[in-house]
mmCIF file of the N, C-alpha and C atoms, coordinates in Angstrom:
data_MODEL
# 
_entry.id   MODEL 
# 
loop_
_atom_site.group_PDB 
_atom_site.id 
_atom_site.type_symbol 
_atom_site.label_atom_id 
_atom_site.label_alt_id 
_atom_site.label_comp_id 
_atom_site.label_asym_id 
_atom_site.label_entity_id 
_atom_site.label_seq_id 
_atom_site.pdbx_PDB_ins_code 
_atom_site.Cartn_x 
_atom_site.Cartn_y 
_atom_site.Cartn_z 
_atom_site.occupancy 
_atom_site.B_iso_or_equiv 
_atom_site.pdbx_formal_charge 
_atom_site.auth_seq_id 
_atom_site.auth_comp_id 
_atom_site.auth_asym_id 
_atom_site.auth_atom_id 
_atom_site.pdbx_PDB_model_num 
ATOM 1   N N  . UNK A 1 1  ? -27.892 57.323 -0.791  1.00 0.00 ? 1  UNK A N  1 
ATOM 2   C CA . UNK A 1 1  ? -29.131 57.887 -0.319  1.00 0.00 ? 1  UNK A CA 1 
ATOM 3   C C  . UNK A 1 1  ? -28.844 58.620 0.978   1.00 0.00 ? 1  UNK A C  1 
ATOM 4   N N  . UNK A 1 2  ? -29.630 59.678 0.901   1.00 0.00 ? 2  UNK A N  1 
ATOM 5   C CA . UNK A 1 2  ? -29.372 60.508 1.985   1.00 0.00 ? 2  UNK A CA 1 
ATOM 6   C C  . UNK A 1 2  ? -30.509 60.600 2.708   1.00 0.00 ? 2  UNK A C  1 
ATOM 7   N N  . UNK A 1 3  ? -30.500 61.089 4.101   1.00 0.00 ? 3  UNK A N  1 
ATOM 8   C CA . UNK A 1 3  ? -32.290 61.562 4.928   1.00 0.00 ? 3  UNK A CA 1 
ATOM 9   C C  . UNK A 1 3  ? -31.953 61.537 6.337   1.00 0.00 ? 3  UNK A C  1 
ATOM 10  N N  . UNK A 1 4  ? -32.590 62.002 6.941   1.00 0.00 ? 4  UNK A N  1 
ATOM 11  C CA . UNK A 1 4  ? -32.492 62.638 8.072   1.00 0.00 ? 4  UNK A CA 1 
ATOM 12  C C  . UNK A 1 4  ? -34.117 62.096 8.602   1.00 0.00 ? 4  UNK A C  1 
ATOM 13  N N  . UNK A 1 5  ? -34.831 61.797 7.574   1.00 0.00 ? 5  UNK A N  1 
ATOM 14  C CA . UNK A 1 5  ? -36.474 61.830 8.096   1.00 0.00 ? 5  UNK A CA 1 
ATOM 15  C C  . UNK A 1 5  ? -36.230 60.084 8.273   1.00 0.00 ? 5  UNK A C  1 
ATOM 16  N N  . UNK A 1 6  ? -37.522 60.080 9.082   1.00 0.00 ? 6  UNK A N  1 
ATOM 17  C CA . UNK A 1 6  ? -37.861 58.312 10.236  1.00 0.00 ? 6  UNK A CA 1 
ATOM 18  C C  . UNK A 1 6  ? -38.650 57.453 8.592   1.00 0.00 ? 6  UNK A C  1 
ATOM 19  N N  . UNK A 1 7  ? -38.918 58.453 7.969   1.00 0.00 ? 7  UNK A N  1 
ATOM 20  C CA . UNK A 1 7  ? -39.824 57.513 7.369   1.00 0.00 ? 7  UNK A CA 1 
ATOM 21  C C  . UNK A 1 7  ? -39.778 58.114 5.686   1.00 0.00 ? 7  UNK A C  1 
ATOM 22  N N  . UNK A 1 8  ? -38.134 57.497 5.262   1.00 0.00 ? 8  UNK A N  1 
ATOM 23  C CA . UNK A 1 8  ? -37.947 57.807 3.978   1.00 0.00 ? 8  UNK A CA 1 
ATOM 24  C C  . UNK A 1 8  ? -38.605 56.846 3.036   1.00 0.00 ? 8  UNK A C  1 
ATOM 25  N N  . UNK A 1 9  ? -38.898 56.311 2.682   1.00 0.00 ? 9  UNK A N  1 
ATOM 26  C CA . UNK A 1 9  ? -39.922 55.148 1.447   1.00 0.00 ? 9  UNK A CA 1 
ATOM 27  C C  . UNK A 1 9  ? -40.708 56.382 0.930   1.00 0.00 ? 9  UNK A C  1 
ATOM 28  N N  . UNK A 1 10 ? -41.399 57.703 1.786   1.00 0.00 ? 10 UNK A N  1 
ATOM 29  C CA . UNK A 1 10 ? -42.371 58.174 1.269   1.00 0.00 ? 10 UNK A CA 1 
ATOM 30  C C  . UNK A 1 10 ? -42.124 59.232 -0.086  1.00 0.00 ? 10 UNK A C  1 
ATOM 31  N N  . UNK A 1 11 ? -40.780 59.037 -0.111  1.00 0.00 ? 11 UNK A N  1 
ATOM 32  C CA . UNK A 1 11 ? -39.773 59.809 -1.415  1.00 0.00 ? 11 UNK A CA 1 
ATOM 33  C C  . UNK A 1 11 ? -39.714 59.100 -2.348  1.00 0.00 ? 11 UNK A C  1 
ATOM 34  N N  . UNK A 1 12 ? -39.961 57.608 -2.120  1.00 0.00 ? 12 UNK A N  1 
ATOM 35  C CA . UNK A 1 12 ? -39.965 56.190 -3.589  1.00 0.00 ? 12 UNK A CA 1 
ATOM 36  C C  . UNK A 1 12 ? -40.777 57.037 -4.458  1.00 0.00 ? 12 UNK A C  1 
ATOM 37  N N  . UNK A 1 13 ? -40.796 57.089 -5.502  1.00 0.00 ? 13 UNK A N  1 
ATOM 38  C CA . UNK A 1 13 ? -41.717 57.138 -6.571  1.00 0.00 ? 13 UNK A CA 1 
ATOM 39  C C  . UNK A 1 13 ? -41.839 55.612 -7.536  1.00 0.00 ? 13 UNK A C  1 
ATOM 40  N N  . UNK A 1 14 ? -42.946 55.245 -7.641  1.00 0.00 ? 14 UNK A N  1 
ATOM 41  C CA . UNK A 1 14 ? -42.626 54.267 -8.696  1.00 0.00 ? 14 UNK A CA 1 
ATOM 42  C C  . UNK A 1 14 ? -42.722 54.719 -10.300 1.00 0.00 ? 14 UNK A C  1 
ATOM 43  N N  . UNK A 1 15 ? -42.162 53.734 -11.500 1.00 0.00 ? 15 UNK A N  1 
ATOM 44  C CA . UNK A 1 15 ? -41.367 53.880 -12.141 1.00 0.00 ? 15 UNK A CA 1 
ATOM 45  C C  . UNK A 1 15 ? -42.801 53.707 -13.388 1.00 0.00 ? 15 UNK A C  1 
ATOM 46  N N  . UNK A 1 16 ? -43.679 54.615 -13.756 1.00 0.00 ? 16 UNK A N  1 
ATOM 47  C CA . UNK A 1 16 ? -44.771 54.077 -14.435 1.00 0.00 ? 16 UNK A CA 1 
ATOM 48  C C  . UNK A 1 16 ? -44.331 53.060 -15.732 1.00 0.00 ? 16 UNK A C  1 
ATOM 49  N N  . UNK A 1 17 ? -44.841 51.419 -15.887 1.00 0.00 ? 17 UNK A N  1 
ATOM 50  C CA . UNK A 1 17 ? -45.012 50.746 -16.731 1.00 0.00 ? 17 UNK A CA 1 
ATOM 51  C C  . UNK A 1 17 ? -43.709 50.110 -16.258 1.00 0.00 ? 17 UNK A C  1 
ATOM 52  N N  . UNK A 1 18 ? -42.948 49.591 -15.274 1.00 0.00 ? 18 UNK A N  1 
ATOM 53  C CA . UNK A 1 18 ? -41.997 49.073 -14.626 1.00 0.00 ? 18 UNK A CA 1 
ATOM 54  C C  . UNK A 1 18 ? -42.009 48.680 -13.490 1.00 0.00 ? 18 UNK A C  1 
ATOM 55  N N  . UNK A 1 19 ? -42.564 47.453 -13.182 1.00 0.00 ? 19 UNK A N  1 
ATOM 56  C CA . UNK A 1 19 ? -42.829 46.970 -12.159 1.00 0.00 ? 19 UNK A CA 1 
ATOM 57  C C  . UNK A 1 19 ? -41.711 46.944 -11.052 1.00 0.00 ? 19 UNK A C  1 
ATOM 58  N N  . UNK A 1 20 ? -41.870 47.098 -9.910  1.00 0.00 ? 20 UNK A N  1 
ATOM 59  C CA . UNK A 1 20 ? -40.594 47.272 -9.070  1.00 0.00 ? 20 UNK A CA 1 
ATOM 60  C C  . UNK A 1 20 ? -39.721 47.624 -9.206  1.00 0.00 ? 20 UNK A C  1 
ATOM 61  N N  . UNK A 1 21 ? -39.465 48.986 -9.887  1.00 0.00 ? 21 UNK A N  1 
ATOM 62  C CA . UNK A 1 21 ? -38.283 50.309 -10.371 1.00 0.00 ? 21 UNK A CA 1 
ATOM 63  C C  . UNK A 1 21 ? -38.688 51.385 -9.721  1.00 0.00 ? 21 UNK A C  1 
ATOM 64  N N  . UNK A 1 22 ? -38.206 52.043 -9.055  1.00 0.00 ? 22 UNK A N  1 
ATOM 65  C CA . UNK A 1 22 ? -38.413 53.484 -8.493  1.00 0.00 ? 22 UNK A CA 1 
ATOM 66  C C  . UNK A 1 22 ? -37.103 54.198 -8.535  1.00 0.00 ? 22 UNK A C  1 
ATOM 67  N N  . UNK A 1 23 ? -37.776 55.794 -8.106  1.00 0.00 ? 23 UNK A N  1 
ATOM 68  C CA . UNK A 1 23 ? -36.796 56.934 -8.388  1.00 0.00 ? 23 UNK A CA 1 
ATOM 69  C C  . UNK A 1 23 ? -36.673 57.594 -7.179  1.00 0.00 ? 23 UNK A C  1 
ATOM 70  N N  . UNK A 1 24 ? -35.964 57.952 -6.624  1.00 0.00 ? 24 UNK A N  1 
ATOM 71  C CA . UNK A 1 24 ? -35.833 58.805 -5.052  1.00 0.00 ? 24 UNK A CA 1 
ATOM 72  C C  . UNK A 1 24 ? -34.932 60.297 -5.073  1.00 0.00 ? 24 UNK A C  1 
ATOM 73  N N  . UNK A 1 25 ? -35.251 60.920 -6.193  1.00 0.00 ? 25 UNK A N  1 
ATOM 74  C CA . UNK A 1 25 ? -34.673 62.276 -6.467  1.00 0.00 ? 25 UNK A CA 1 
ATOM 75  C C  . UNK A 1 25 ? -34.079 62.983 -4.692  1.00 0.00 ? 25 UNK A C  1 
ATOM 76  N N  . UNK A 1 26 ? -34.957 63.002 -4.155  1.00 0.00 ? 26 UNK A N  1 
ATOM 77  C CA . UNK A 1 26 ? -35.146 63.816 -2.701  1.00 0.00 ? 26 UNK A CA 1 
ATOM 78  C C  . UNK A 1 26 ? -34.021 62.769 -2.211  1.00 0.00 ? 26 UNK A C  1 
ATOM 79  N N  . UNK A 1 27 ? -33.305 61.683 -2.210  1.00 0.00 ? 27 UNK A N  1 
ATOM 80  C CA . UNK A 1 27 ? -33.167 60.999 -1.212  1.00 0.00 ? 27 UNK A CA 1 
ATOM 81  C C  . UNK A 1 27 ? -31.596 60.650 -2.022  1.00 0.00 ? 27 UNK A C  1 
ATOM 82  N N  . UNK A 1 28 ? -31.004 61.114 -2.964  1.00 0.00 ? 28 UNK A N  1 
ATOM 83  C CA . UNK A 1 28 ? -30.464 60.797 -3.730  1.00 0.00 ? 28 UNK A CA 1 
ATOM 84  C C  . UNK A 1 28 ? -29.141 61.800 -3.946  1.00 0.00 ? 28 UNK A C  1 
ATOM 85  N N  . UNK A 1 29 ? -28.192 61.803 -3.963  1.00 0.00 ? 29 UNK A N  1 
ATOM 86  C CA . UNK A 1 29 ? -27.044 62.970 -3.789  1.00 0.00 ? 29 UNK A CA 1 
ATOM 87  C C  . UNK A 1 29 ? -25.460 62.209 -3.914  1.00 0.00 ? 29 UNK A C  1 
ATOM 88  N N  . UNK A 1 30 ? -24.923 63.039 -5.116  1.00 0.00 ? 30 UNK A N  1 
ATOM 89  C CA . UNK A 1 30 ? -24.708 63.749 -5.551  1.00 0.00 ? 30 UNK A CA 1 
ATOM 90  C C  . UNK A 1 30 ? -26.170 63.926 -6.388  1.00 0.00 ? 30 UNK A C  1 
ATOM 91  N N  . UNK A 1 31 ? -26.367 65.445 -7.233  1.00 0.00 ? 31 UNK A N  1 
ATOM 92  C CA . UNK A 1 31 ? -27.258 65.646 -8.140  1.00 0.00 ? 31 UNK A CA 1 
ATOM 93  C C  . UNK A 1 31 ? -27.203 65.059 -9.446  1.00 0.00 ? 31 UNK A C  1 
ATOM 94  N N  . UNK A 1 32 ? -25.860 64.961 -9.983  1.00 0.00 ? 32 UNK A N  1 
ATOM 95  C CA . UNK A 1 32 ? -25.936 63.809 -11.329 1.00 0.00 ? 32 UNK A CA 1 
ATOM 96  C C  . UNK A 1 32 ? -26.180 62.816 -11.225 1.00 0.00 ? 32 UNK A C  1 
ATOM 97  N N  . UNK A 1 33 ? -26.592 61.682 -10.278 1.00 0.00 ? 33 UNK A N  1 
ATOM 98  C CA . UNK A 1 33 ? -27.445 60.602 -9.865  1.00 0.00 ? 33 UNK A CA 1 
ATOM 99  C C  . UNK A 1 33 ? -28.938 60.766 -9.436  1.00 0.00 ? 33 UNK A C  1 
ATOM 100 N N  . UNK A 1 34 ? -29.379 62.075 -9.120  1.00 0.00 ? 34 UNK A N  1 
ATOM 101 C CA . UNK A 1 34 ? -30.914 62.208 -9.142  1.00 0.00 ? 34 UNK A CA 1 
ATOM 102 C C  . UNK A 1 34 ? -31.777 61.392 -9.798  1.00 0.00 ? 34 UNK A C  1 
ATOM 103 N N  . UNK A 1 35 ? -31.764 61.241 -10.983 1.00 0.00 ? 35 UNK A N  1 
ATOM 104 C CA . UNK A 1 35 ? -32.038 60.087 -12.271 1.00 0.00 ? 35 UNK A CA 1 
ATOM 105 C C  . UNK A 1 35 ? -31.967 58.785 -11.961 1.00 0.00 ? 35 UNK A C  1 
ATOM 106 N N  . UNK A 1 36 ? -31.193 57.960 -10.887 1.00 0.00 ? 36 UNK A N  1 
ATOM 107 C CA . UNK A 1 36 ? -30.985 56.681 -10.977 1.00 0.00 ? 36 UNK A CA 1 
ATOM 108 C C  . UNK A 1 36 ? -32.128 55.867 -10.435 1.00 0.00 ? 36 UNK A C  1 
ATOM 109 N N  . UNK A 1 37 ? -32.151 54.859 -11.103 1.00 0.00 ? 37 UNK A N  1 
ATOM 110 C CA . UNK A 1 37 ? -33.435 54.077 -10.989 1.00 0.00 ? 37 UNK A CA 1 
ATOM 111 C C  . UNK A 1 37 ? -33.297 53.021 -9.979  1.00 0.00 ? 37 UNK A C  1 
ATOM 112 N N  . UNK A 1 38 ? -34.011 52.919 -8.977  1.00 0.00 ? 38 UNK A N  1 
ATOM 113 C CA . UNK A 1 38 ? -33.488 51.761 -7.892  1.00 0.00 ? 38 UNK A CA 1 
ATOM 114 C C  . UNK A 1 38 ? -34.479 50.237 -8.460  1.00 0.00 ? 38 UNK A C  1 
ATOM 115 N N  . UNK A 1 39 ? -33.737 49.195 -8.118  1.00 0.00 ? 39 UNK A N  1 
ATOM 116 C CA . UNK A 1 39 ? -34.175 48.252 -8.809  1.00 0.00 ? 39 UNK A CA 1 
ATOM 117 C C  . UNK A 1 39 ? -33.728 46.984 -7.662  1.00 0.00 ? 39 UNK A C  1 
ATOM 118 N N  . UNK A 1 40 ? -34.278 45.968 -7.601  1.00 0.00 ? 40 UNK A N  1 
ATOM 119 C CA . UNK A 1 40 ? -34.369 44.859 -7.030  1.00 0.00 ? 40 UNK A CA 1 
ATOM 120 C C  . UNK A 1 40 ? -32.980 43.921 -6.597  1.00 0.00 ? 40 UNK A C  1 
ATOM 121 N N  . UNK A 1 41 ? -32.292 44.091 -5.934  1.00 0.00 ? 41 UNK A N  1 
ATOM 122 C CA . UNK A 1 41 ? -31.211 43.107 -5.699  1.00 0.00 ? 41 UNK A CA 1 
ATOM 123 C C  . UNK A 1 41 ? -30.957 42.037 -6.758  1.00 0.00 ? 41 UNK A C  1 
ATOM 124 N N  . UNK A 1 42 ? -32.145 41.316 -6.729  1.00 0.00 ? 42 UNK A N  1 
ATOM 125 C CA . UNK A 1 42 ? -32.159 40.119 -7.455  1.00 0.00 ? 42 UNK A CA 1 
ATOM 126 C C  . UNK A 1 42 ? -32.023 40.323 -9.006  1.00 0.00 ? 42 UNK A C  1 
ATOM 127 N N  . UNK A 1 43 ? -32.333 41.934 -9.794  1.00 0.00 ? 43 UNK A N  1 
ATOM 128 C CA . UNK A 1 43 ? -32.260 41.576 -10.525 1.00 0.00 ? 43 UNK A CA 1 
ATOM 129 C C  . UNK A 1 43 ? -30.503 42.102 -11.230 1.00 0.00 ? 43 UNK A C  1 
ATOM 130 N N  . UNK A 1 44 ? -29.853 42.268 -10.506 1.00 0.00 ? 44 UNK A N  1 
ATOM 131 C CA . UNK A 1 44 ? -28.516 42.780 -10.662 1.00 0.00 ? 44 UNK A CA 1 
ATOM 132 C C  . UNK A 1 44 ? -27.576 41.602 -10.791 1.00 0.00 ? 44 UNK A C  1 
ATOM 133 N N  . UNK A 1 45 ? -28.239 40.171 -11.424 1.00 0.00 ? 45 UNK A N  1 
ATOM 134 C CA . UNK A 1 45 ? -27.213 39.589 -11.716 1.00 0.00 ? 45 UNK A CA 1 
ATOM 135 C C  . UNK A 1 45 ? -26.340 39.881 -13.129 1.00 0.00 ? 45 UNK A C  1 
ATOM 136 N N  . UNK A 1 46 ? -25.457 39.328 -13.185 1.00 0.00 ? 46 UNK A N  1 
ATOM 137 C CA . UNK A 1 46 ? -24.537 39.492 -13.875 1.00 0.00 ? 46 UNK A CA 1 
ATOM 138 C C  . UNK A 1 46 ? -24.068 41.063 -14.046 1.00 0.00 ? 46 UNK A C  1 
ATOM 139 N N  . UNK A 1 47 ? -24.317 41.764 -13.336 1.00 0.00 ? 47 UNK A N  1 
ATOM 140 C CA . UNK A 1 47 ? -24.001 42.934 -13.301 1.00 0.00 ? 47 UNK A CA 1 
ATOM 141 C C  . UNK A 1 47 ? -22.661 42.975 -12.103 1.00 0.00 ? 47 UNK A C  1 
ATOM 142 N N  . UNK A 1 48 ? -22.053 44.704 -12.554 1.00 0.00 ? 48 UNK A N  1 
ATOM 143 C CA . UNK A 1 48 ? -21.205 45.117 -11.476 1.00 0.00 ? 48 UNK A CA 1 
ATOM 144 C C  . UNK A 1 48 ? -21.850 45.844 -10.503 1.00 0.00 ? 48 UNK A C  1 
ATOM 145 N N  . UNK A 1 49 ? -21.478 45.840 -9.060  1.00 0.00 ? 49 UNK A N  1 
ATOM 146 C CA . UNK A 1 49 ? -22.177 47.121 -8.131  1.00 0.00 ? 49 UNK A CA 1 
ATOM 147 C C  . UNK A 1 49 ? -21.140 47.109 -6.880  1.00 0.00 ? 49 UNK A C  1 
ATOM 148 N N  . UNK A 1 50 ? -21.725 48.075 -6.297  1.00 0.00 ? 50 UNK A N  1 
ATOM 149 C CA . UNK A 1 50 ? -21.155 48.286 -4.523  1.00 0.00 ? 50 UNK A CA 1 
ATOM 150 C C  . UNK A 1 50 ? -21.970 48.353 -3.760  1.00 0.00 ? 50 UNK A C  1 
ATOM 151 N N  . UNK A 1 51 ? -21.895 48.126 -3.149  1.00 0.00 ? 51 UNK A N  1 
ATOM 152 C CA . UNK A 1 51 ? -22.388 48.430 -1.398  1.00 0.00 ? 51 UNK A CA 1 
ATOM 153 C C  . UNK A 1 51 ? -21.761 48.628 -0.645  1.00 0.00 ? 51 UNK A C  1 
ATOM 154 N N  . UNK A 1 52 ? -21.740 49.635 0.530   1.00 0.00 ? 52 UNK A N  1 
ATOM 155 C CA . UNK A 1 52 ? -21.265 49.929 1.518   1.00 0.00 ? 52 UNK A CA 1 
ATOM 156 C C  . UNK A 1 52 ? -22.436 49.927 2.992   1.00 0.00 ? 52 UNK A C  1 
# 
């Protein structure tokens, strides 16, 4: 995620009929990840990920 602005959340979109899924096109870079759906910590078990 990228931004420069104090008050990025206002780029969340939520995810209609998906409770706590959103999309942050504006906030989001490279452009072939525009699409990615942000989703809850908690529910990334058994999954792989990163953080930095």
């Amino acid at each position: 995620m990228v931004s420069n602005q104090s008050d990025p959340e206002k780029y969340l979109k939520p995810v209609a009929g998906k409770p706590q899924i959103f999309l942050a096109p504006e906030l989001i870079s490279p452009a072939k990840f525009k699409n990615m759906k942000l989703i809850p910590f908690y529910k990334l078990h058994d999954a792989r990920y990163m953080t930095y």
